[in-house]
C-alpha positions in Angstrom: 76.4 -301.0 188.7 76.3 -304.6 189.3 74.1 -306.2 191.9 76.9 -307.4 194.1 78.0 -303.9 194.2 75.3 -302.0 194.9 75.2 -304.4 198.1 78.5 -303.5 199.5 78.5 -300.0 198.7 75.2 -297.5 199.4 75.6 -295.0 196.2 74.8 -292.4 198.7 75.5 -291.6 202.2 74.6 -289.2 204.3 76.7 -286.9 206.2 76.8 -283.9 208.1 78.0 -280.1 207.7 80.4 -280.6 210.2 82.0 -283.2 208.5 82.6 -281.8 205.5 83.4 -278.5 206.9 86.0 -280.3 208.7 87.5 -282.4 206.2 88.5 -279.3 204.3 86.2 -279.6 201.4 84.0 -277.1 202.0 87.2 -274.4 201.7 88.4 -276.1 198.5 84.7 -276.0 197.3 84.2 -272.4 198.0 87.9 -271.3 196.8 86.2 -272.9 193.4 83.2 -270.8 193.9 84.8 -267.8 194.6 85.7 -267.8 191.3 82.5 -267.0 190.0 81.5 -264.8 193.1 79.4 -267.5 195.0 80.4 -269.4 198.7 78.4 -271.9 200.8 78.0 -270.1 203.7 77.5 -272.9 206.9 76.3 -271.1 210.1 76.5 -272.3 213.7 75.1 -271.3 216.6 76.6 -272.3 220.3 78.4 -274.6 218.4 75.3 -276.9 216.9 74.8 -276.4 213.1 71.4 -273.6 212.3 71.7 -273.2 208.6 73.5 -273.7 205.2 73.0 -271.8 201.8 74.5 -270.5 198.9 75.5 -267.1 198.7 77.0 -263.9 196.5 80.0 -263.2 197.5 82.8 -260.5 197.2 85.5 -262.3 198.3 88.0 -264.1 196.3 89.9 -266.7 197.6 91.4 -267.4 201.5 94.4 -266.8 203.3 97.2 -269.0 202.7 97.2 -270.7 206.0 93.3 -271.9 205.5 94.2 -273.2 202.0 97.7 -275.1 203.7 94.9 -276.6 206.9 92.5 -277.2 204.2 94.4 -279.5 201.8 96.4 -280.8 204.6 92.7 -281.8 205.6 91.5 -283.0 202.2 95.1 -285.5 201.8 94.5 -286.9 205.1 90.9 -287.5 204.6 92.2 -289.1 201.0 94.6 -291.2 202.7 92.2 -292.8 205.0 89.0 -293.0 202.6 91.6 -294.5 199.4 90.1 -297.8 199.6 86.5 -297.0 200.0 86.5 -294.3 196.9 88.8 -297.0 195.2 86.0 -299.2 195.2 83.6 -296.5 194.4 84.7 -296.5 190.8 86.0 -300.6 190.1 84.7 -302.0 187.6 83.1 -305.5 188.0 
């Protein structure tokens, strides 16, 4: 990564539970784990995130309209990150 880069874009950023939980990923990510009998489980409490972890897991896979909000939720978050995760991966 070249200097100039690494200026205008922070290799990592931060960002919360909530956010991912509510961009979808977290459903595509555990749909994945599922696979293999694991799921991140993200707990609330009175609506303010408590805890996340790994877990076992019986379950395989979600209903079909949680995968449908999910990946509606994962294109739109696509669509309006494109440009940032575009210039994640350009070349100098």
């Amino acid at each position: 990564m070249s200097k100039s880069k690494s200026k205008k874009h922070k290799p990592v950023e931060r960002k919360s539970w909530n956010a991912f939980r509510s961009s979808g990923l977290l459903t595509f990510i555990n749909t994945f784990l599922h696979l293999f009998g694991w799921v991140i489980i993200i707990e609330y409490e009175d609506g303010l995130f408590k805890d996340a972890y790994p877990a076992r897991t019986q379950w395989r896979g979600f209903p079909e309209e949680s995968m449908t909000k999910a990946y509606t939720n994962v294109t739109k978050m696509l669509a309006k990150d494109i440009d940032t995760l575009v210039a994640d991966v350009k070349e100098d």
